[in-house]
Backbone as JSON, one array per atom type, in Angstrom:
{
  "sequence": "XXXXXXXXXXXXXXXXXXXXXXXXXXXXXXXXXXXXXXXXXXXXXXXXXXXXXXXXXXXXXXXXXXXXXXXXXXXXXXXXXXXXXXXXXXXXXXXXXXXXXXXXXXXXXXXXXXXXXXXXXXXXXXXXXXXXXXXXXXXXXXXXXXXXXXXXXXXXXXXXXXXXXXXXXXXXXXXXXXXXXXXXXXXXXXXXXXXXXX",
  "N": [[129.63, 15.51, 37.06], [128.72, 18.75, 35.48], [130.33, 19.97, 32.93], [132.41, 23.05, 31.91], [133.32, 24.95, 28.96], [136.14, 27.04, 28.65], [137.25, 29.61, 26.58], [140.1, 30.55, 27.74], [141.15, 28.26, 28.79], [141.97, 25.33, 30.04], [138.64, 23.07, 30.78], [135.94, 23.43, 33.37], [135.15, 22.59, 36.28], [131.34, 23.18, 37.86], [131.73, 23.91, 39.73], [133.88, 24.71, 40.24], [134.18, 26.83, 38.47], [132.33, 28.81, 39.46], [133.47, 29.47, 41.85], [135.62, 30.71, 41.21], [134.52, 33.0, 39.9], [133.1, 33.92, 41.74], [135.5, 34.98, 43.57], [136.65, 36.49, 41.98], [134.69, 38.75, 41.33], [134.77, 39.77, 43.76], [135.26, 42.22, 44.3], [133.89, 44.37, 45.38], [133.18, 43.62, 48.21], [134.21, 44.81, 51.53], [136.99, 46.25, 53.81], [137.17, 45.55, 57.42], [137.57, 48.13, 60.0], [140.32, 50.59, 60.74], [140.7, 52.32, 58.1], [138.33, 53.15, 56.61], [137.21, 54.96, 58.02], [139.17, 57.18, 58.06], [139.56, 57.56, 55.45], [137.04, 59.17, 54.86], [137.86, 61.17, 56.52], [140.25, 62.45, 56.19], [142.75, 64.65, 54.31], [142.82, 64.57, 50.63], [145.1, 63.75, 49.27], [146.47, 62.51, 52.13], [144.57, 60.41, 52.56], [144.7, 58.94, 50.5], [147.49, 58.07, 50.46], [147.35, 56.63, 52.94], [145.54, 54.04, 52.67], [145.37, 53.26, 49.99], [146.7, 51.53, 47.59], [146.95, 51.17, 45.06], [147.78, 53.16, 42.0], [145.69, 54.34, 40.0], [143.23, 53.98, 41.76], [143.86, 55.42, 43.64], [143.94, 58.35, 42.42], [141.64, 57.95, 41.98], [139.34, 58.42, 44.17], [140.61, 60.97, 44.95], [139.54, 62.63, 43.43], [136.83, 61.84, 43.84], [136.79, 63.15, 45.97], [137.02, 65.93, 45.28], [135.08, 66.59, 43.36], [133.2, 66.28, 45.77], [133.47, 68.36, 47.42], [131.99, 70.45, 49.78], [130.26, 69.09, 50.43], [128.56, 65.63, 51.99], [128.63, 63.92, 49.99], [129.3, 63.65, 46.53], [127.46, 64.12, 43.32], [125.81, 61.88, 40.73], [125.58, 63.23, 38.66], [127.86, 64.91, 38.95], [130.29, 63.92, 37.9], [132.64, 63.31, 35.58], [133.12, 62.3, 32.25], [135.35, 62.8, 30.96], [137.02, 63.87, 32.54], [138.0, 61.58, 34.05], [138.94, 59.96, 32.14], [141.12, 58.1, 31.41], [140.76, 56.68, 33.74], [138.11, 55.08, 33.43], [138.26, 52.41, 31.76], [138.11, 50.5, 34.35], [135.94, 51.25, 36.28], [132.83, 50.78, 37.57], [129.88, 51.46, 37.48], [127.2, 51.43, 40.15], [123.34, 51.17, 40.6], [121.39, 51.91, 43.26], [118.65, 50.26, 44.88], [115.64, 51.55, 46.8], [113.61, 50.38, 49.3], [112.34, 47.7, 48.48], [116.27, 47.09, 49.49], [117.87, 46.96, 47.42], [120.55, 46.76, 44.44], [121.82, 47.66, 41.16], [123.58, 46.7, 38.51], [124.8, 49.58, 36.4], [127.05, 50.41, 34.61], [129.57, 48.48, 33.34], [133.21, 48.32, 33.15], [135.28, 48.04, 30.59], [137.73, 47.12, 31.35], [137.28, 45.68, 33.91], [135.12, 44.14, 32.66], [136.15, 42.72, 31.19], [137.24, 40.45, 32.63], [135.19, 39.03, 34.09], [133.42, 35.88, 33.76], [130.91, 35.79, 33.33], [128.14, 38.59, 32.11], [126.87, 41.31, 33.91], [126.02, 43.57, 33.45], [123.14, 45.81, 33.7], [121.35, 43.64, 35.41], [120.36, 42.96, 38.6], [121.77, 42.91, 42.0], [120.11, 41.31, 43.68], [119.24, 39.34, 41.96], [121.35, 37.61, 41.65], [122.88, 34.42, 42.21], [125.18, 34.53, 43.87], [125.79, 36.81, 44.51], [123.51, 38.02, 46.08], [121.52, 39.11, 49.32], [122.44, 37.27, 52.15], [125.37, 38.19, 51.04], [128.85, 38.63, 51.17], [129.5, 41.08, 48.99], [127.26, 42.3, 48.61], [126.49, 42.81, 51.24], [128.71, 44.6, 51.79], [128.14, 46.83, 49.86], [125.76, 47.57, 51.05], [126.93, 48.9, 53.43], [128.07, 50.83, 52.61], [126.18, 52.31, 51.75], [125.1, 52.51, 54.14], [126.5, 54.13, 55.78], [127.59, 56.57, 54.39], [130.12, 56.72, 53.64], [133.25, 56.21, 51.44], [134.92, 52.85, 51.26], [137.45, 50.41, 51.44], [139.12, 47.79, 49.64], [141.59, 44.93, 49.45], [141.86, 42.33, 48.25], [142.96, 38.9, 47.25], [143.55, 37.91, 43.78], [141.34, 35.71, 41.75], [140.91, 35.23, 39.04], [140.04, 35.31, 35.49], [142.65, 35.95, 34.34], [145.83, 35.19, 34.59], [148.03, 36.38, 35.33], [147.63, 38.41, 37.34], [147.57, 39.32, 40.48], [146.24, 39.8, 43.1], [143.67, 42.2, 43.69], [142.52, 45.56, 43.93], [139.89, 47.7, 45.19], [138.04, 50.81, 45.14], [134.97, 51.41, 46.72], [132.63, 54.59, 46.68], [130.12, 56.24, 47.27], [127.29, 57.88, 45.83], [125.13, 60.64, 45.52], [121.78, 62.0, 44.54], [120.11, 63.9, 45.6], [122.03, 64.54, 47.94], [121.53, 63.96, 50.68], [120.78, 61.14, 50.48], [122.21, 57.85, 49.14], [122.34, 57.0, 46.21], [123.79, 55.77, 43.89], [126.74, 53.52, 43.68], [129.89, 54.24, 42.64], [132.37, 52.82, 41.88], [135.46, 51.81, 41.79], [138.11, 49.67, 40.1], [141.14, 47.94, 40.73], [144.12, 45.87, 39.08], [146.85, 43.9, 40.45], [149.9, 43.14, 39.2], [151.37, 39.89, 39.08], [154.25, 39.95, 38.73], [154.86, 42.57, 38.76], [154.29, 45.34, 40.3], [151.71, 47.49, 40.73], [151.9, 50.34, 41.48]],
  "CA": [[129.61, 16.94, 37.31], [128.94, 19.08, 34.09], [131.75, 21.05, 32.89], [132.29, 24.34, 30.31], [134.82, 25.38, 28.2], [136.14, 28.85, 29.0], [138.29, 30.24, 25.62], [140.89, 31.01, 28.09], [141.92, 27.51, 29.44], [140.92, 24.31, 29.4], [137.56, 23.08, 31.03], [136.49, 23.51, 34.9], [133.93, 22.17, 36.63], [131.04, 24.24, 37.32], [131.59, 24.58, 41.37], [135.49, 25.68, 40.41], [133.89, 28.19, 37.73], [131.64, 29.63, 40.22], [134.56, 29.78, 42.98], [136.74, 31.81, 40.26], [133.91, 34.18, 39.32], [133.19, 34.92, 43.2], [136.73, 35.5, 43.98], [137.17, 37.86, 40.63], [133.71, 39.61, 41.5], [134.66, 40.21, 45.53], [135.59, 43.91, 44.49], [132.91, 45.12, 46.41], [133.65, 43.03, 49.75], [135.13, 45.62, 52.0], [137.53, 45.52, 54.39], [136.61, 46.57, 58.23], [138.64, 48.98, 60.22], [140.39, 52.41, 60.49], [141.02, 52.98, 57.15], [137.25, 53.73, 55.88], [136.79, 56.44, 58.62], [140.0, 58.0, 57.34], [138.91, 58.35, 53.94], [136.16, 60.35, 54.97], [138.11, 62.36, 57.12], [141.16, 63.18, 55.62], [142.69, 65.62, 53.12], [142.93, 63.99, 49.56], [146.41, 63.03, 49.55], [146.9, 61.65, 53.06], [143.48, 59.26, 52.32], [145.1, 57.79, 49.44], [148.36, 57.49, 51.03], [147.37, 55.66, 54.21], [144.26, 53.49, 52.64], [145.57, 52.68, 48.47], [148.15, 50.88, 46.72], [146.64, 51.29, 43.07], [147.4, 54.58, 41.62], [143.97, 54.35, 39.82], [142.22, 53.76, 42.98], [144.08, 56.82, 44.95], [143.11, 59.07, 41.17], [139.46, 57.85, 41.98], [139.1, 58.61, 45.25], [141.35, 61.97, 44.99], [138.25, 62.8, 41.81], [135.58, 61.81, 44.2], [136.93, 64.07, 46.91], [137.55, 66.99, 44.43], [133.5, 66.78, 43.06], [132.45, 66.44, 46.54], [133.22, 69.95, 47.57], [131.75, 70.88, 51.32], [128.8, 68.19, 50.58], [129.27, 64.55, 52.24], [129.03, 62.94, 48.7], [129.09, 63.92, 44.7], [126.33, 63.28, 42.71], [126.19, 61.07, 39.93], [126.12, 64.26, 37.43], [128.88, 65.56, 39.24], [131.31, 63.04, 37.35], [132.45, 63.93, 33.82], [134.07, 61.29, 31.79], [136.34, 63.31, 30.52], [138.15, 64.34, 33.84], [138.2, 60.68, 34.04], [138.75, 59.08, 31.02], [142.02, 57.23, 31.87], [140.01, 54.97, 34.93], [136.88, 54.54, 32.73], [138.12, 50.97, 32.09], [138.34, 50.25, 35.5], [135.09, 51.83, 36.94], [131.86, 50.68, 37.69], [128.43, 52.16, 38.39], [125.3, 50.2, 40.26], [121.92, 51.95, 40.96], [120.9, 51.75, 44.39], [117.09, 50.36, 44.54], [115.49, 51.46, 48.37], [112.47, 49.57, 49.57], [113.48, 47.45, 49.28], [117.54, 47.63, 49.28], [118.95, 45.9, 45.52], [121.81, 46.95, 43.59], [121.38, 47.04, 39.33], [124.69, 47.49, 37.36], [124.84, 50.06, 35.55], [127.54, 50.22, 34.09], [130.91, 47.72, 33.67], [134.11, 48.92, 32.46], [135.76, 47.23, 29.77], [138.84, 46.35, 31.88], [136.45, 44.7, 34.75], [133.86, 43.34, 32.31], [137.02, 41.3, 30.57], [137.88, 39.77, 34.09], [134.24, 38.15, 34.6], [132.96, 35.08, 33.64], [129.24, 36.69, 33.24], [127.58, 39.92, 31.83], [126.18, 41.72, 34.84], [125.33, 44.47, 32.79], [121.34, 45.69, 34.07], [120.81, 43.04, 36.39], [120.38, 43.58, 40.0], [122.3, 41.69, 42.79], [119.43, 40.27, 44.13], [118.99, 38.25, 40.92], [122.91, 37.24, 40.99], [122.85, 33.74, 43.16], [126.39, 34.36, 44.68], [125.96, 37.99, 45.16], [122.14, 38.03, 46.64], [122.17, 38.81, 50.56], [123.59, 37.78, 52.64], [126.94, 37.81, 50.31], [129.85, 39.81, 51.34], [129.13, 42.13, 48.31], [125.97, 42.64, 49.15], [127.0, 43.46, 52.18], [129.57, 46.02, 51.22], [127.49, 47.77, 49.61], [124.81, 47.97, 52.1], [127.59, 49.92, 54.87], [128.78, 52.5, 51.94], [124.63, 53.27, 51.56], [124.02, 53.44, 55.3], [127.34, 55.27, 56.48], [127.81, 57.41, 53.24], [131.75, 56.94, 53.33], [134.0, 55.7, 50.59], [135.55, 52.0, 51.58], [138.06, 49.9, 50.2], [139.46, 46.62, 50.41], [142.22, 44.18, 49.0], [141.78, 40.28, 47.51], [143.72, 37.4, 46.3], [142.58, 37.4, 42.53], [141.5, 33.97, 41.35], [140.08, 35.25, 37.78], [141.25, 34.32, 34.43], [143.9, 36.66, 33.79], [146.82, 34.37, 35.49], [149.38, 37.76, 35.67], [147.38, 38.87, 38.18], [147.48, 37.86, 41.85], [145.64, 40.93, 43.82], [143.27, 42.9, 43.11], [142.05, 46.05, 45.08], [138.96, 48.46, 45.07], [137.37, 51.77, 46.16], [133.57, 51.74, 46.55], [132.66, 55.67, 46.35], [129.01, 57.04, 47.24], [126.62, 59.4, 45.22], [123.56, 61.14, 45.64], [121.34, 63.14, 43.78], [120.01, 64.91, 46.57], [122.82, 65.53, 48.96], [121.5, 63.05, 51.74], [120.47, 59.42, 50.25], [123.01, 57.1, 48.39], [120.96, 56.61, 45.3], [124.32, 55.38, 43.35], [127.42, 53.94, 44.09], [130.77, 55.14, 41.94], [133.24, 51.93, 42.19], [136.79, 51.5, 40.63], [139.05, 48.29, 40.56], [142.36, 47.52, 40.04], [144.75, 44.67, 39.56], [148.06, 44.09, 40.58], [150.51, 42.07, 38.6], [152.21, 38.82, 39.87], [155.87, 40.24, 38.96], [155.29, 44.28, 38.41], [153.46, 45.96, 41.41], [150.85, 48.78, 39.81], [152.13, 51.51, 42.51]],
  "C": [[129.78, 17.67, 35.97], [130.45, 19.9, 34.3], [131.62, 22.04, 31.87], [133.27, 24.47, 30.1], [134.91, 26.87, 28.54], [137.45, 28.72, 27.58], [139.28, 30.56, 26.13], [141.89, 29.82, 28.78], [141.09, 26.07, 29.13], [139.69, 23.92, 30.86], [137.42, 23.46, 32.66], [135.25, 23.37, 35.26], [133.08, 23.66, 37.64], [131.14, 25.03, 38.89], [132.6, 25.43, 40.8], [135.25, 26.88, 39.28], [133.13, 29.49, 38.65], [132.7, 30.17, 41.24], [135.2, 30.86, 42.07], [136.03, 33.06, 39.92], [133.56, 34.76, 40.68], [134.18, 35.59, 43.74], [136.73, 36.53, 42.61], [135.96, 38.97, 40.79], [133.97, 40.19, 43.06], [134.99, 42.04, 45.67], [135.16, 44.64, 44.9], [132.79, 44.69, 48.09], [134.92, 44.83, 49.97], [135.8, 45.66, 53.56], [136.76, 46.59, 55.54], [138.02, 47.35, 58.7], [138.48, 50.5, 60.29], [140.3, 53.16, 59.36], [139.7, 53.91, 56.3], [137.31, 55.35, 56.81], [138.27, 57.37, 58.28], [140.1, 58.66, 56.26], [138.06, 58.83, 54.05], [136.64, 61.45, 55.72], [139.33, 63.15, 56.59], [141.6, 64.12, 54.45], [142.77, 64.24, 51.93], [144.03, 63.49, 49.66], [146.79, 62.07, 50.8], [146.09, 60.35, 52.68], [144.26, 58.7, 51.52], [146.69, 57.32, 49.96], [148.45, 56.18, 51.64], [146.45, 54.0, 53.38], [144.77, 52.52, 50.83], [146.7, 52.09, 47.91], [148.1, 51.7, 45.08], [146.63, 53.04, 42.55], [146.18, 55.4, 40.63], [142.97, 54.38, 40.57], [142.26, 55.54, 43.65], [143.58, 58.17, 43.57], [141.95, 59.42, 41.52], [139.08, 58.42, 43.26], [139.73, 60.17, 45.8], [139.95, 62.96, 44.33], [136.77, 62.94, 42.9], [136.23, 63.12, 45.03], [136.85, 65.63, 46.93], [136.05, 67.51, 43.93], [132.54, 67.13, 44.65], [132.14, 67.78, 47.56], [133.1, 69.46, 49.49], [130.97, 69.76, 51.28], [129.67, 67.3, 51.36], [129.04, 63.76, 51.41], [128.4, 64.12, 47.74], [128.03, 63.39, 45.05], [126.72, 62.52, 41.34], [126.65, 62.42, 38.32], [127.41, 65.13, 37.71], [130.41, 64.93, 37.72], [131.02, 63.03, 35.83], [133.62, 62.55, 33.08], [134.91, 61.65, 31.39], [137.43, 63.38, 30.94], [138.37, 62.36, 33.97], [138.54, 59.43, 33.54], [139.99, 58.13, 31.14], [141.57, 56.08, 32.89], [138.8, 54.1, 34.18], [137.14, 52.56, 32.76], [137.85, 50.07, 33.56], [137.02, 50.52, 36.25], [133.42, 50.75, 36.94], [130.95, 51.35, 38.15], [127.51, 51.19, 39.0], [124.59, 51.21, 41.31], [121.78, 51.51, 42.2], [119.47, 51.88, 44.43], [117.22, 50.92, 46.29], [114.19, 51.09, 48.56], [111.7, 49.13, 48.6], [115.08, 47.33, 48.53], [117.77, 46.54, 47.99], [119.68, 47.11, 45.39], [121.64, 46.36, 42.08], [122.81, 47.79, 38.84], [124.39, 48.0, 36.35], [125.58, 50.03, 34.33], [128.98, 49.48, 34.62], [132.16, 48.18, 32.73], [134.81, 48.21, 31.52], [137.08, 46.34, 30.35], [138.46, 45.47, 32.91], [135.56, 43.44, 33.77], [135.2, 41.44, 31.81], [137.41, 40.19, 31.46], [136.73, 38.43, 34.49], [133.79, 37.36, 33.63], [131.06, 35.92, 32.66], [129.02, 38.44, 33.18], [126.78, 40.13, 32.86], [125.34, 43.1, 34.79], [123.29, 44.66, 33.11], [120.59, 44.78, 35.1], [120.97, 43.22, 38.14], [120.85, 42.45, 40.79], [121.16, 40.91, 43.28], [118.82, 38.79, 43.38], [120.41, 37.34, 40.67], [123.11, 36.11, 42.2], [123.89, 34.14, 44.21], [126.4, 35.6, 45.09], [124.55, 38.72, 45.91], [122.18, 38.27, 48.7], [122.1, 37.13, 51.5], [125.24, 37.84, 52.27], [127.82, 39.26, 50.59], [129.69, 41.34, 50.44], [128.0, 42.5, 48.43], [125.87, 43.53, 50.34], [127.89, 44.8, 52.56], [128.84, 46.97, 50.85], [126.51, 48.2, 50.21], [125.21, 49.21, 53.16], [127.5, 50.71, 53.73], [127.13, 53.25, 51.75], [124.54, 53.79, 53.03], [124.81, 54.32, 55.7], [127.5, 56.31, 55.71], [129.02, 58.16, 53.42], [132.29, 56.26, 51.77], [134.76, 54.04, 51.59], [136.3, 51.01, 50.55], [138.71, 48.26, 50.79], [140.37, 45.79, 49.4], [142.38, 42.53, 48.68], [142.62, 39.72, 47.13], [142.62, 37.35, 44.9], [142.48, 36.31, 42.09], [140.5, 34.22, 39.9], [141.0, 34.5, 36.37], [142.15, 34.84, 33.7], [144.96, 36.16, 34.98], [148.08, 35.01, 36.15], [148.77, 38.39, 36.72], [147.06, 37.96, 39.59], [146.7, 38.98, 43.03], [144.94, 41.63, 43.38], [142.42, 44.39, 44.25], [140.93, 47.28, 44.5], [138.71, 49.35, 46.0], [136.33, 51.97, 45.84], [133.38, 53.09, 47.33], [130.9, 55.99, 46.4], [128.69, 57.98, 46.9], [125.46, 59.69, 45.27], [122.99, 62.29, 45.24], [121.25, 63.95, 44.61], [121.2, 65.24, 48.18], [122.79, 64.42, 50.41], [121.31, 61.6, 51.63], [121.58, 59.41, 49.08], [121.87, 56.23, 47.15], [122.12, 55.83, 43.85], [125.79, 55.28, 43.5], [128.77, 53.8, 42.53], [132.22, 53.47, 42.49], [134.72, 52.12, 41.24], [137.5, 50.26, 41.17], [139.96, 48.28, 39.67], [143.01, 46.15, 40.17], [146.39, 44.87, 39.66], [149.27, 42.82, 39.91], [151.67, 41.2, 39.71], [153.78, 39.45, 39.95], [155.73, 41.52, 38.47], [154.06, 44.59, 39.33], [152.92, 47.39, 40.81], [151.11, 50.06, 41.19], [151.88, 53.01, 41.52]]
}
C-alpha cells in the first residue's frame, strides 16, 4: 500500500490520508433539522444563539443577516472585506455552476486552506473524487441552492492540527439577482481539545 510523508507527522497510508482529508473537508455536510429553518426565520441574535457555538460562525451569520436587508439572500457584492476582516481566515467562497449543478472554489481562507491536505483552489467539486455527488458535501450544498436558507452543522475533526477535536460551519447563500443562488458564502471554525472557542 503506497504511503506519503505529510511535514506534519510521520507517514500514512493513502486510504488513512484520504479518510483525514474527508473528515477535515466535511464543513459543508449539513446537519438536518429545526435549526436551519430557524436561521432563516429568526432575528439575528436568537439564530445564533439557538443554532452556533463558534463566535465566528454566529459574527458570520449575524453579517449575512445584516447585508441581507428585506431580500431572502445578499449578494456576493454585498460583502465587504473590511466589515469582515477578522473571519477572512476562516471563510470560504464556491461559485455555483447551474446546468448542470457543480461547485468551483473560489476562494480558501488561509486558516481553512492550512487544515487541508490539497489545494482546492479553482477546481470544481465534481472534479474532487470524495466530494463529487453523491458526497455529503455535495449534497449540502445542493439544499442551501434549492431552499435558499443558511445551514450549519458540527463534526469530529480528524485533520492535522491534533488541538483540535470539533469543528463547526455556516454555509450562507448569495445571489446576484435576488432569486438564484449563484454563490455560496461559507465560514468554519474549530474548536480546541482543552479551550472551547465560545
Amino acid at each position: 500500500m503506497a504511503k506519503t510523508s505529510t511535514p506534519d507527522g510521520p507517514s500514512k497510508t493513502e486510504p488513512d490520508r484520504e479518510k483525514s482529508e474527508q473528515a477535515t473537508e466535511s464543513f459543508l455536510i449539513a446537519k438536518p433539522g429545526i435549526a436551519e429553518t430557524k436561521i432563516a426565520n429568526c432575528t439575528p441574535t436568537a439564530a445564533a444563539a439557538l443554532a452556533l457555538r463558534s463566535k465566528i460562525n454566529r459574527q458570520a451569520l449575524d453579517y449575512w443577516i445584516r447585508i441581507r436587508g428585506e431580500r431572502v439572500m445578499p449578494s456576493r457584492a454585498d460583502l465587504d472585506p473590511l466589515d469582515i476582516r477578522r473571519i477572512l481566515p476562516n471563510v470560504v467562497l464556491i461559485d455555483v455552476a447551474s446546468d448542470p449543478l457543480d461547485f468551483r472554489y473560489r476562494l480558501i481562507g488561509t486558516k481553512i486552506a492550512s487544515q487541508l491536505n490539497n489545494d482546492h483552489t479553482g477546481k470544481w467539486m465534481s472534479e474532487i473524487p470524495h466530494q463529487k455527488p453523491p458526497s455529503k458535501i455535495w449534497s449540502s450544498c445542493e439544499t442551501v441552492v434549492n431552499e435558499k436558507i443558511p445551514m450549519t452543522t458540527e463534526v469530529p475533526y480528524e485533520g492535522r492540527n491534533k488541538d483540535f477535536s470539533v469543528s463547526e460551519d455556516i454555509v450562507m447563500p448569495l445571489s446576484a439577482d435576488g432569486a438564484t443562488v449563484n454563490m455560496l458564502f461559507v465560514v468554519v471554525d474549530f474548536f480546541s481539545r482543552s479551550v472551547e472557542n465560545l
